[in-house]
Biopython code that builds the backbone (N, CA, C, O; Angstrom):
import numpy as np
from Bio.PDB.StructureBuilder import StructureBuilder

atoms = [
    (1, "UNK", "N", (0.842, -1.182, 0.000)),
    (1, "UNK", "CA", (0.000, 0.000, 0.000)),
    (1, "UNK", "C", (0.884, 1.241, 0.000)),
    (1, "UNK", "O", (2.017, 1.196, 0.479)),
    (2, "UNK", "N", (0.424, 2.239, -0.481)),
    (2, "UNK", "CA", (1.091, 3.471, -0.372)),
    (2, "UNK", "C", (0.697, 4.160, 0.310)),
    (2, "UNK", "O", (-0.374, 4.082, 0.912)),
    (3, "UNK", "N", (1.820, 5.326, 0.373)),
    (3, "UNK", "CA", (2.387, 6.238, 1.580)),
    (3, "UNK", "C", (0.756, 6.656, 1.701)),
    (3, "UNK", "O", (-0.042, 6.620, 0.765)),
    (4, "UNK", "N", (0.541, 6.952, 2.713)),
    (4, "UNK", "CA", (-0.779, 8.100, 3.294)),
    (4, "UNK", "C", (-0.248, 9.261, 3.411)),
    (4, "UNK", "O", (0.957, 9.423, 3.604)),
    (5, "UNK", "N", (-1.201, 10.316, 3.293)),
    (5, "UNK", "CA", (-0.868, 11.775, 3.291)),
    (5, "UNK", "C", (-2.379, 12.110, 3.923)),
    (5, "UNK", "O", (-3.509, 11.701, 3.656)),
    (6, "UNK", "N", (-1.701, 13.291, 5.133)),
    (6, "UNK", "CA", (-3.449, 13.496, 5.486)),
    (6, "UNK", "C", (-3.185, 15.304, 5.104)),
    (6, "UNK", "O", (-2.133, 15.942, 5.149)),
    (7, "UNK", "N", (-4.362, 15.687, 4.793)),
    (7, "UNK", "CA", (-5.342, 16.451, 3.794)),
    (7, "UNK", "C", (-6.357, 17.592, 4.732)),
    (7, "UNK", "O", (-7.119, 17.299, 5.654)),
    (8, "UNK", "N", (-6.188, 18.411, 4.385)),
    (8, "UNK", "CA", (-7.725, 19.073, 4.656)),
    (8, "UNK", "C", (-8.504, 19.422, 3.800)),
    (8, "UNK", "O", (-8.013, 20.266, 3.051)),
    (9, "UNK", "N", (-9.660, 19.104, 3.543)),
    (9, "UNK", "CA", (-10.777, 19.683, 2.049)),
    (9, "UNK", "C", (-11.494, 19.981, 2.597)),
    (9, "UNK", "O", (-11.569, 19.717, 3.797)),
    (10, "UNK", "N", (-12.483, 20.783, 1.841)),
    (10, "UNK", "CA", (-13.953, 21.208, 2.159)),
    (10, "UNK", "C", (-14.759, 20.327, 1.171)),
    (10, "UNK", "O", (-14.286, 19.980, 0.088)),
    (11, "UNK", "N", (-16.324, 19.893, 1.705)),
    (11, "UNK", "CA", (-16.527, 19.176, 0.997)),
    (11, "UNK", "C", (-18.327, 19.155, 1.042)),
    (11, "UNK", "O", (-18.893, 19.242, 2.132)),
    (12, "UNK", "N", (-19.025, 19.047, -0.099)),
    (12, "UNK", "CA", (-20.114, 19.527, 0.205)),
    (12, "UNK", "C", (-20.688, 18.352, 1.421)),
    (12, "UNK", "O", (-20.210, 17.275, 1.777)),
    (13, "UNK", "N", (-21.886, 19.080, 1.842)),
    (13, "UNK", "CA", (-22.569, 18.235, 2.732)),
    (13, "UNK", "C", (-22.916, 16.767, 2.363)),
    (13, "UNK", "O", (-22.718, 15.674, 2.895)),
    (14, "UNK", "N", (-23.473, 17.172, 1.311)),
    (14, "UNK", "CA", (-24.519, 15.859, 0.982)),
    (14, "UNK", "C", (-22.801, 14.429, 0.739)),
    (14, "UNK", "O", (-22.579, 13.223, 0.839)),
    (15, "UNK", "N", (-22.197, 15.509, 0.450)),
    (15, "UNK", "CA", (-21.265, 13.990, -0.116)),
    (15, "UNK", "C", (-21.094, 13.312, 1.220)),
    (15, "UNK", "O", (-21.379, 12.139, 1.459)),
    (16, "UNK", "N", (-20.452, 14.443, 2.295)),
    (16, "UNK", "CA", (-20.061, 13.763, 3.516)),
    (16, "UNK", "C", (-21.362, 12.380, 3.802)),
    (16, "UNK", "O", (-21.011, 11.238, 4.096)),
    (17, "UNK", "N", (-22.476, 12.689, 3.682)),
    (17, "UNK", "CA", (-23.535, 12.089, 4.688)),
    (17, "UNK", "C", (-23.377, 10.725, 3.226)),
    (17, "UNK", "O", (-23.476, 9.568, 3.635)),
    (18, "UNK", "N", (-23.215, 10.850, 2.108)),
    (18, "UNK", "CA", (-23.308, 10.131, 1.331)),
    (18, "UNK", "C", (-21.958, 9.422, 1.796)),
    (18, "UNK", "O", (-22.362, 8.386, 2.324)),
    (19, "UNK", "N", (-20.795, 9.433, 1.864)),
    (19, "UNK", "CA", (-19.819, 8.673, 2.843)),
    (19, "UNK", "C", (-19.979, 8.017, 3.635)),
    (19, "UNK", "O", (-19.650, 6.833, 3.565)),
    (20, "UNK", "N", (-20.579, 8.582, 4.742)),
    (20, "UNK", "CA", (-21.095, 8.210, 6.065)),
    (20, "UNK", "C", (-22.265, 6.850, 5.796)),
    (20, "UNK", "O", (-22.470, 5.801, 6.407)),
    (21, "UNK", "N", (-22.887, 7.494, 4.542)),
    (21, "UNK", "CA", (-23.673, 6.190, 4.356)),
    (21, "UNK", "C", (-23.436, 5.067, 3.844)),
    (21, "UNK", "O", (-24.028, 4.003, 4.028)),
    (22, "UNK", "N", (-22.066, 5.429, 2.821)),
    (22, "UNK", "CA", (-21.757, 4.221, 2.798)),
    (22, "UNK", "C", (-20.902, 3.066, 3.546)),
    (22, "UNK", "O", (-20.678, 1.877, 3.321)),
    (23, "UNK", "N", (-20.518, 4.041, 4.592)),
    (23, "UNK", "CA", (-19.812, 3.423, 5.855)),
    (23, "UNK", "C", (-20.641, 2.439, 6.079)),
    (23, "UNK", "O", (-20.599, 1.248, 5.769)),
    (24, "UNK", "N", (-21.599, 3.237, 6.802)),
    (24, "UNK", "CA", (-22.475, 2.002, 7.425)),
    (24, "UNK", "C", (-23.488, 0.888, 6.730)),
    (24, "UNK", "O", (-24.125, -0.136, 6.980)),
    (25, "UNK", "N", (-23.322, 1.386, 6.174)),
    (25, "UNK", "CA", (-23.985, 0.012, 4.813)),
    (25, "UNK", "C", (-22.570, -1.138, 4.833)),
    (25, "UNK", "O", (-22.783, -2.350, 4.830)),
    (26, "UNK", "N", (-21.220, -0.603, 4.853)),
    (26, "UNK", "CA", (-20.225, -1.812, 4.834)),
    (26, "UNK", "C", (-19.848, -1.633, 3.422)),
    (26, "UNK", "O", (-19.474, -2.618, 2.784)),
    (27, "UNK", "N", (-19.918, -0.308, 2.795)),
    (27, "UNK", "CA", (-19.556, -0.686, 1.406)),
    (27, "UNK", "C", (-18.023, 0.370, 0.958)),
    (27, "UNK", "O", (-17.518, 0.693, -0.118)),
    (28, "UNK", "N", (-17.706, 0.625, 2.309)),
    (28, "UNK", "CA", (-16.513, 1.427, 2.530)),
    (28, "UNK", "C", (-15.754, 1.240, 4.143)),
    (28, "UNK", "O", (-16.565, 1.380, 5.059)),
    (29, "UNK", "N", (-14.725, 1.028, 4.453)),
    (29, "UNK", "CA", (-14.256, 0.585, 5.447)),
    (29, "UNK", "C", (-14.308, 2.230, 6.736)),
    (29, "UNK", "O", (-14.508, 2.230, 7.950)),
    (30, "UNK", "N", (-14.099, 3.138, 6.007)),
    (30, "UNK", "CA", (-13.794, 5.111, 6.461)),
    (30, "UNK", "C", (-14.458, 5.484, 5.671)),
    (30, "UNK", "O", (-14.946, 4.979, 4.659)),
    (31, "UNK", "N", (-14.518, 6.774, 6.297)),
    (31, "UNK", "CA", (-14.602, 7.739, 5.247)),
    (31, "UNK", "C", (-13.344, 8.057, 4.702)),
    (31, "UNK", "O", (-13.261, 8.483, 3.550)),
    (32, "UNK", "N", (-12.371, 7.896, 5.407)),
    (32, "UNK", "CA", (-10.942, 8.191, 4.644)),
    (32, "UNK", "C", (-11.000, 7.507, 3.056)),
    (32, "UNK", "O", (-10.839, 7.804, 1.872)),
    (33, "UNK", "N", (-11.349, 6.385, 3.948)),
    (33, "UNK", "CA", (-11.328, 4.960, 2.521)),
    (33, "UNK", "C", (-12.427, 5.195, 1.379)),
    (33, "UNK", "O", (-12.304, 4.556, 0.334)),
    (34, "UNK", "N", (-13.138, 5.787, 1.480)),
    (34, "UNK", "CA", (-14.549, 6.042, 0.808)),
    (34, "UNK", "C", (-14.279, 7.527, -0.276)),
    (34, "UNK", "O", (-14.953, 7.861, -1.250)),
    (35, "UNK", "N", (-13.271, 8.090, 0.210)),
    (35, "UNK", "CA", (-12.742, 9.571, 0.026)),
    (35, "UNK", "C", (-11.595, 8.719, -1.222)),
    (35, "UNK", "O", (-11.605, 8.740, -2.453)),
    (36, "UNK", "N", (-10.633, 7.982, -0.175)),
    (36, "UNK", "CA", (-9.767, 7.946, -1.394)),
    (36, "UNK", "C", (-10.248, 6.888, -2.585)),
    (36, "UNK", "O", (-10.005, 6.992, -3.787)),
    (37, "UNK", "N", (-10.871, 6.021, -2.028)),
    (37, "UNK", "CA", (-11.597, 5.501, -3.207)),
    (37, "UNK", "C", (-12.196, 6.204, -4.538)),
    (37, "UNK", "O", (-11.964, 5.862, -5.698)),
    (38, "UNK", "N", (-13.066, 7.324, -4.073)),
    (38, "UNK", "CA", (-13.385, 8.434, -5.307)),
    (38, "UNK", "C", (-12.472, 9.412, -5.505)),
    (38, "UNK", "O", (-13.084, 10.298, -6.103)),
    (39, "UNK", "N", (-10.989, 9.857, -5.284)),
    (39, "UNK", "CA", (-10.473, 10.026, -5.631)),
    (39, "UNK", "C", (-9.112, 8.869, -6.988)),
    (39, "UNK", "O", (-8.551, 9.238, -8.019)),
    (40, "UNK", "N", (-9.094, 7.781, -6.409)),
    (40, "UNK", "CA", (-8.747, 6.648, -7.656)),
    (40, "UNK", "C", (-9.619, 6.693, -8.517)),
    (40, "UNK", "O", (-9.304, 6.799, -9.702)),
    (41, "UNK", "N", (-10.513, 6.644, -8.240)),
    (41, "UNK", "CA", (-11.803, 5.961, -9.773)),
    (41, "UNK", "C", (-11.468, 7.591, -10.447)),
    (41, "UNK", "O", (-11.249, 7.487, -11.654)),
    (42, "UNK", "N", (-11.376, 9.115, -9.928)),
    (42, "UNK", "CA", (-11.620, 9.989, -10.672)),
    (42, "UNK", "C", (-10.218, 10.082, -11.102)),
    (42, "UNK", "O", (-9.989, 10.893, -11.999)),
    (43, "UNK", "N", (-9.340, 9.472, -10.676)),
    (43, "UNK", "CA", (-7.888, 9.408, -11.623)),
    (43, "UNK", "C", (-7.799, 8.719, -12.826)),
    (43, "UNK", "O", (-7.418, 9.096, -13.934)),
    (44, "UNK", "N", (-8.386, 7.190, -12.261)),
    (44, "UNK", "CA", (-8.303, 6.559, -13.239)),
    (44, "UNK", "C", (-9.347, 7.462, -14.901)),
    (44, "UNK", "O", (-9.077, 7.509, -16.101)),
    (45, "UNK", "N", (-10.570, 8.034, -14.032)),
    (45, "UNK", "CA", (-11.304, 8.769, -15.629)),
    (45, "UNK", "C", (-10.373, 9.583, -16.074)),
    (45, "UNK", "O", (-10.120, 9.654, -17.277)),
    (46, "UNK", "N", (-9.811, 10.225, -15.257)),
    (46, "UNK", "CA", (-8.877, 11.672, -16.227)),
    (46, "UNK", "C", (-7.723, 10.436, -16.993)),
    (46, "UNK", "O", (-7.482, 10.874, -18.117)),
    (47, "UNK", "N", (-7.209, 9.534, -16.847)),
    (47, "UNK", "CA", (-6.087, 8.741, -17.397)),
    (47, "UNK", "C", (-7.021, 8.328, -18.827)),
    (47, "UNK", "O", (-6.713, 8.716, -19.954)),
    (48, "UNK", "N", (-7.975, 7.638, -18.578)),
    (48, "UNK", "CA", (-8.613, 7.219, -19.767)),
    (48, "UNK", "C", (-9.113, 8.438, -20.713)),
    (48, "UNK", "O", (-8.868, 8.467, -21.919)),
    (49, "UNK", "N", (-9.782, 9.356, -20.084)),
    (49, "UNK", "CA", (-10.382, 10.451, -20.836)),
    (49, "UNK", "C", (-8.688, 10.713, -21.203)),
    (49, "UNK", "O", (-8.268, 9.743, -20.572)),
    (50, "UNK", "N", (-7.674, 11.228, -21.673)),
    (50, "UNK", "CA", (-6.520, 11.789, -21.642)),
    (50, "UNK", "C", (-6.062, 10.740, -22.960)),
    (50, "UNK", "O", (-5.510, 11.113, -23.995)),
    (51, "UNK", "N", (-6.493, 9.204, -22.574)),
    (51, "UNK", "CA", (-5.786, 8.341, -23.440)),
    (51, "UNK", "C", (-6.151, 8.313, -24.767)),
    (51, "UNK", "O", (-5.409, 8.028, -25.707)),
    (52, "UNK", "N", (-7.995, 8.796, -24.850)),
    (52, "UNK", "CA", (-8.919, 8.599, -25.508)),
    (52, "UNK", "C", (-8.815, 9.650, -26.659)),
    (52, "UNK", "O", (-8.993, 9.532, -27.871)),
    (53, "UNK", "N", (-8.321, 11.171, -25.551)),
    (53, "UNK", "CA", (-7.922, 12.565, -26.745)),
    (53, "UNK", "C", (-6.643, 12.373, -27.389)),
    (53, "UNK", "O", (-6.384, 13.150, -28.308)),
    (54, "UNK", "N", (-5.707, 11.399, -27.056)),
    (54, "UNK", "CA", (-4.614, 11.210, -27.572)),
    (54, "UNK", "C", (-5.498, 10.274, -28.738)),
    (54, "UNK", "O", (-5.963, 10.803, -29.748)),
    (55, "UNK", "N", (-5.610, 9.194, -28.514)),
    (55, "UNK", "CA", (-6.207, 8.483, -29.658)),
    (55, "UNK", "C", (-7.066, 9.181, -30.625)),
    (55, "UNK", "O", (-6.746, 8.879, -31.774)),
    (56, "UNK", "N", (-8.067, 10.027, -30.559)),
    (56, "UNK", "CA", (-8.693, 10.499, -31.353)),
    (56, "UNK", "C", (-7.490, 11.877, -31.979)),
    (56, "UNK", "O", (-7.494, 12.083, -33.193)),
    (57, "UNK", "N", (-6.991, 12.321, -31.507)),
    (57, "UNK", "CA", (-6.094, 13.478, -32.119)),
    (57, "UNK", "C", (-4.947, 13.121, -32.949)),
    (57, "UNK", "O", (-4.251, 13.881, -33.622)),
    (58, "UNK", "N", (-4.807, 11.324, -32.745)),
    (58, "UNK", "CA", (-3.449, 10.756, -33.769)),
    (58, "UNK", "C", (-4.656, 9.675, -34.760)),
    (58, "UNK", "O", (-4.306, 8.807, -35.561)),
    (59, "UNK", "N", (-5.618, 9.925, -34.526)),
    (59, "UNK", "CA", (-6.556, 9.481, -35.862)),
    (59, "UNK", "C", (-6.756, 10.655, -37.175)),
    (59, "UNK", "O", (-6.647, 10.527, -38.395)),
    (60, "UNK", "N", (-7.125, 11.925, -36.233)),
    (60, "UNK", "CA", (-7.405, 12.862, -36.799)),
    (60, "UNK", "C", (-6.465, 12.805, -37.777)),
    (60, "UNK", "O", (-6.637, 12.483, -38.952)),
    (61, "UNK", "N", (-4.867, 13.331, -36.910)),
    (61, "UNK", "CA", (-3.918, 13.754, -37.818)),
    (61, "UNK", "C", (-3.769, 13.197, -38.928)),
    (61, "UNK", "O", (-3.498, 13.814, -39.958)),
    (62, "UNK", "N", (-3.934, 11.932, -38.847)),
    (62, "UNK", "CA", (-3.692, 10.960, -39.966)),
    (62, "UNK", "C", (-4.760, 10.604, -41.349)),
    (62, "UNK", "O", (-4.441, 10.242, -42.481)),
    (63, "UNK", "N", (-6.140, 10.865, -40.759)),
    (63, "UNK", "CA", (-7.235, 10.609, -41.506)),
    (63, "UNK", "C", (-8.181, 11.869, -41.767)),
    (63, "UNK", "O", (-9.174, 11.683, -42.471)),
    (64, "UNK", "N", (-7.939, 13.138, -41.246)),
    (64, "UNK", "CA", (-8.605, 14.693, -40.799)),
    (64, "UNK", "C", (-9.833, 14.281, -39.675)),
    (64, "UNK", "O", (-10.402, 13.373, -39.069)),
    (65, "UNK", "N", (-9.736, 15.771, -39.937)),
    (65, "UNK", "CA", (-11.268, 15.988, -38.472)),
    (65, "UNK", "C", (-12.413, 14.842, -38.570)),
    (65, "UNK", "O", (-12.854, 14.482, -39.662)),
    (66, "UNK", "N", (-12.763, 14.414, -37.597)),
    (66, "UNK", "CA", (-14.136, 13.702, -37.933)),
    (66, "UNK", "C", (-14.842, 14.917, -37.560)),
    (66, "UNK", "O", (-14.752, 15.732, -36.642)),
    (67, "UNK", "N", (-15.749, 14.719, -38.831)),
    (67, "UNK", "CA", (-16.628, 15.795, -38.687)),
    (67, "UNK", "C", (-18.129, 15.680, -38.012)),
    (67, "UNK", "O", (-18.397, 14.581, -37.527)),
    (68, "UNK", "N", (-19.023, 16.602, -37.944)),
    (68, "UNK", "CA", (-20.445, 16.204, -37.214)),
    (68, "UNK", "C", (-20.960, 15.256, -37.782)),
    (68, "UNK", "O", (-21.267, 14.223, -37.187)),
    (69, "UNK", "N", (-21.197, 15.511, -39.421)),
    (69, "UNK", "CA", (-21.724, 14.592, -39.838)),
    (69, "UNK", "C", (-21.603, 12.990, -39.341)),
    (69, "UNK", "O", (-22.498, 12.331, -38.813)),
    (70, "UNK", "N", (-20.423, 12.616, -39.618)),
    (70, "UNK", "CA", (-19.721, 11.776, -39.437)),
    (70, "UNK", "C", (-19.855, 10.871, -38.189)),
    (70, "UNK", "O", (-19.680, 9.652, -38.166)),
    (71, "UNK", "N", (-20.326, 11.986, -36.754)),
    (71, "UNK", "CA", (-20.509, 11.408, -35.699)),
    (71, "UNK", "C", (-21.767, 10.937, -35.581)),
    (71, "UNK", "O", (-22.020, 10.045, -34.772)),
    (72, "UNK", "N", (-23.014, 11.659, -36.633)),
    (72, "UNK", "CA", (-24.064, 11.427, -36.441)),
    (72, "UNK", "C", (-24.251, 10.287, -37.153)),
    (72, "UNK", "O", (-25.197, 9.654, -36.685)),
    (73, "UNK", "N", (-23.787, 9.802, -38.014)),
    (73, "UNK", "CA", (-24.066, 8.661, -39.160)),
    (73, "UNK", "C", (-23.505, 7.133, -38.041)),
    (73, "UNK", "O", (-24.144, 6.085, -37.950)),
    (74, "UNK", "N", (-21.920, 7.507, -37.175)),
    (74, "UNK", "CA", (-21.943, 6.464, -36.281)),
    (74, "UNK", "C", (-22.914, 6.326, -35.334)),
    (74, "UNK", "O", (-23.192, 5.162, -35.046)),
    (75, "UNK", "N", (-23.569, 7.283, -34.713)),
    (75, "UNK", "CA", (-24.337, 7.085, -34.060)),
    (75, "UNK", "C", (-25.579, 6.631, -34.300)),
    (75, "UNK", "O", (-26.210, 6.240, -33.318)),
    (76, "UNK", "N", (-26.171, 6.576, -35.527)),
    (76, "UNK", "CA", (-27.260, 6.042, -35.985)),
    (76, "UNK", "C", (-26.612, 4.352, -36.613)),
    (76, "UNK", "O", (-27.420, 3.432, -36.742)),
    (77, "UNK", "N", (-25.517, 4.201, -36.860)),
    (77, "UNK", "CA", (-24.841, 2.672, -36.864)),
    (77, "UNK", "C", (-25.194, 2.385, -35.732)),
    (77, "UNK", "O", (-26.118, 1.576, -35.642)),
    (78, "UNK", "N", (-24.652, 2.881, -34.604)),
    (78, "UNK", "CA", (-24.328, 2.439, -33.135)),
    (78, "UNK", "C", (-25.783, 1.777, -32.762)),
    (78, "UNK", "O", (-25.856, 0.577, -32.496)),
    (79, "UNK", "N", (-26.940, 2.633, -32.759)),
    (79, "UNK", "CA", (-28.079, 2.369, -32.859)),
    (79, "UNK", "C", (-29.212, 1.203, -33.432)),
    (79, "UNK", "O", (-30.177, 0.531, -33.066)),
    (80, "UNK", "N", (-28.425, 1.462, -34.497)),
    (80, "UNK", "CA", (-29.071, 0.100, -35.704)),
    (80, "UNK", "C", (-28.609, -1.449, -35.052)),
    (80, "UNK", "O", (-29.342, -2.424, -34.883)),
    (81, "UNK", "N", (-27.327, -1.332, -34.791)),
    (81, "UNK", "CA", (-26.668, -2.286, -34.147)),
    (81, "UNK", "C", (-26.988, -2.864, -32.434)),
    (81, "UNK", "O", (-26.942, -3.979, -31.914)),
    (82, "UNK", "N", (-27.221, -1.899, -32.074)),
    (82, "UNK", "CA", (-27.351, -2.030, -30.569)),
    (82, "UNK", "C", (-28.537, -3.318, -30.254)),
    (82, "UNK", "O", (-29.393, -3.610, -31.089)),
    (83, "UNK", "N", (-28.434, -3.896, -29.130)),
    (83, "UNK", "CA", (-29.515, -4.783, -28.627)),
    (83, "UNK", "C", (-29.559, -4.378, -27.729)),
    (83, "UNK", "O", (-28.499, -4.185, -27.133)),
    (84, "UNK", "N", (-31.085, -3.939, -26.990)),
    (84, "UNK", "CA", (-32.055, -3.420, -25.840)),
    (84, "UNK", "C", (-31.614, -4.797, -25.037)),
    (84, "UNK", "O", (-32.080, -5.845, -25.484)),
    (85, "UNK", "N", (-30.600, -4.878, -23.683)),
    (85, "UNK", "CA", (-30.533, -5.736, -22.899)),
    (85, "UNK", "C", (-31.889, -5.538, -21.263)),
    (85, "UNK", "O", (-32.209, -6.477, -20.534)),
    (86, "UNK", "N", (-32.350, -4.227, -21.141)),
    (86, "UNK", "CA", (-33.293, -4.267, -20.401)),
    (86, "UNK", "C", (-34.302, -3.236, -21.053)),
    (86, "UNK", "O", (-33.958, -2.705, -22.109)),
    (87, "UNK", "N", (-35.335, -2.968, -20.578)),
    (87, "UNK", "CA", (-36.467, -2.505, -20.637)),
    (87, "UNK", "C", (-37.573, -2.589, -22.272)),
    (87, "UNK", "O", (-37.614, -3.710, -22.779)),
    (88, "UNK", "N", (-38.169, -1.764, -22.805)),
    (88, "UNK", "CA", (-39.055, -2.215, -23.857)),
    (88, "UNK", "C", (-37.956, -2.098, -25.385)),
    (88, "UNK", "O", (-37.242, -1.101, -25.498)),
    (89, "UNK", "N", (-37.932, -3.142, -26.417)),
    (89, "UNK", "CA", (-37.615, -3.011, -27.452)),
    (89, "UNK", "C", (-38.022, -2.026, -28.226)),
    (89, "UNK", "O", (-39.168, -1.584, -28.148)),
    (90, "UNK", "N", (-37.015, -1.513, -29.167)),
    (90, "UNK", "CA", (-37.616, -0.828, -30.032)),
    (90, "UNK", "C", (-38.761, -1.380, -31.216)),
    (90, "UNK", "O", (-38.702, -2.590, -31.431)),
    (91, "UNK", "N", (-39.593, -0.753, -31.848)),
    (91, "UNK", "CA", (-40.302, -1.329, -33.081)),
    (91, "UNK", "C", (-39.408, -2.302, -33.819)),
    (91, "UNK", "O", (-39.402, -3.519, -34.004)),
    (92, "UNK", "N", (-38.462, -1.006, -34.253)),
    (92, "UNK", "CA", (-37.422, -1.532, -35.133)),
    (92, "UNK", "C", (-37.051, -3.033, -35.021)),
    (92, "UNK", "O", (-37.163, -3.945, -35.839)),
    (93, "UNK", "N", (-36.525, -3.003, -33.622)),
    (93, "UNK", "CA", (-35.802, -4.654, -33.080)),
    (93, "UNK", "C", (-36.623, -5.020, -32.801)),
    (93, "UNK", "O", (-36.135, -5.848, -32.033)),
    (94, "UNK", "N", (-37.963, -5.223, -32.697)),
    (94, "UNK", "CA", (-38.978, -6.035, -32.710)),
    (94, "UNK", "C", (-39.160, -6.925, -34.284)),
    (94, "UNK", "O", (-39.543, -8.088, -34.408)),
    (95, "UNK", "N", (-38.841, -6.171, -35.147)),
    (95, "UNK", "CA", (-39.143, -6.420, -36.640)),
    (95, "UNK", "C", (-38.329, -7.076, -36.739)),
    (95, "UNK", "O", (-38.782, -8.205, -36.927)),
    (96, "UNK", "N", (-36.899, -7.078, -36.727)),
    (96, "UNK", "CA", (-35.649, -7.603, -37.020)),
    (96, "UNK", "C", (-35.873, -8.730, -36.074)),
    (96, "UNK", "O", (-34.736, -9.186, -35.958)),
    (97, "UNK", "N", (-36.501, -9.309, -35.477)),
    (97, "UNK", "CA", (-36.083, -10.202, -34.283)),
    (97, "UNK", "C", (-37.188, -11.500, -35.262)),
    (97, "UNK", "O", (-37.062, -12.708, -35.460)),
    (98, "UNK", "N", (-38.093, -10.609, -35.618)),
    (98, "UNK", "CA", (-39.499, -11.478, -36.439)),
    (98, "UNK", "C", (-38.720, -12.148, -37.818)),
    (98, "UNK", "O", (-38.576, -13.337, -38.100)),
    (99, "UNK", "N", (-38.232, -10.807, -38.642)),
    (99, "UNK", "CA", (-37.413, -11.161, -40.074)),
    (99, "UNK", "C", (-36.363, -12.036, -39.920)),
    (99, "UNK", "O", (-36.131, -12.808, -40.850)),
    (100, "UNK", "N", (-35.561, -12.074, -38.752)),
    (100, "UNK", "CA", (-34.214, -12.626, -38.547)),
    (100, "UNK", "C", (-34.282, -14.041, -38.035)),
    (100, "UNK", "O", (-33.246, -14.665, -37.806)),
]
sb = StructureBuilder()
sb.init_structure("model")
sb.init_model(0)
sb.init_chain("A")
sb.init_seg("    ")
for serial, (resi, resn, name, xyz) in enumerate(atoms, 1):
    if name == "N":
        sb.init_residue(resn, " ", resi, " ")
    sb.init_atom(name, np.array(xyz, "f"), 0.0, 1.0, " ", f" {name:<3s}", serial, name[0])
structure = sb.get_structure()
């Protein structure tokens, strides 16, 4: 484990009591632990978000801007493709489920 460092923050209310609650539920050992826990997970997002603008900015360079269009046409792929794992199907995948 690594070094500890103790800290002073301000911190809104609701989070504290949201800590506190998850203390006692057992789903955090402290609040220390509960604190640094959401501080890892929000490292780990800035590492990925960071990895993700590198990847898209050495696509770019190489292939140009993706443009709006472009995002909207994947996103209507993304869509077409997708399978509803909970709640009501679409029409659409209702049809495809009949044809297929």
């Amino acid at each position: 484990m690594s070094k500890k460092e103790r800290l002073t923050v301000t911190v809104d209310r609701e989070l504290v009591q949201a800590a506190n609650d998850a203390v006692a539920a057992g789903h955090a050992d402290s609040l220390s632990g509960w604190v640094n826990l959401a501080l890892a997970e929000r490292a780990a997002k800035e590492r990925r978000l960071d990895a993700m603008a590198k990847a898209i900015a050495e696509y770019e360079s190489a292939f140009g801007e993706i443009t709006p269009e472009e995002m909207v046409a994947q996103e209507r792929a993304d869509r077409a493709r997708a399978r509803v794992v909970r709640g009501r199907p679409t029409k659409a995948s209702r049809s495809k489920r009949r044809s297929g």
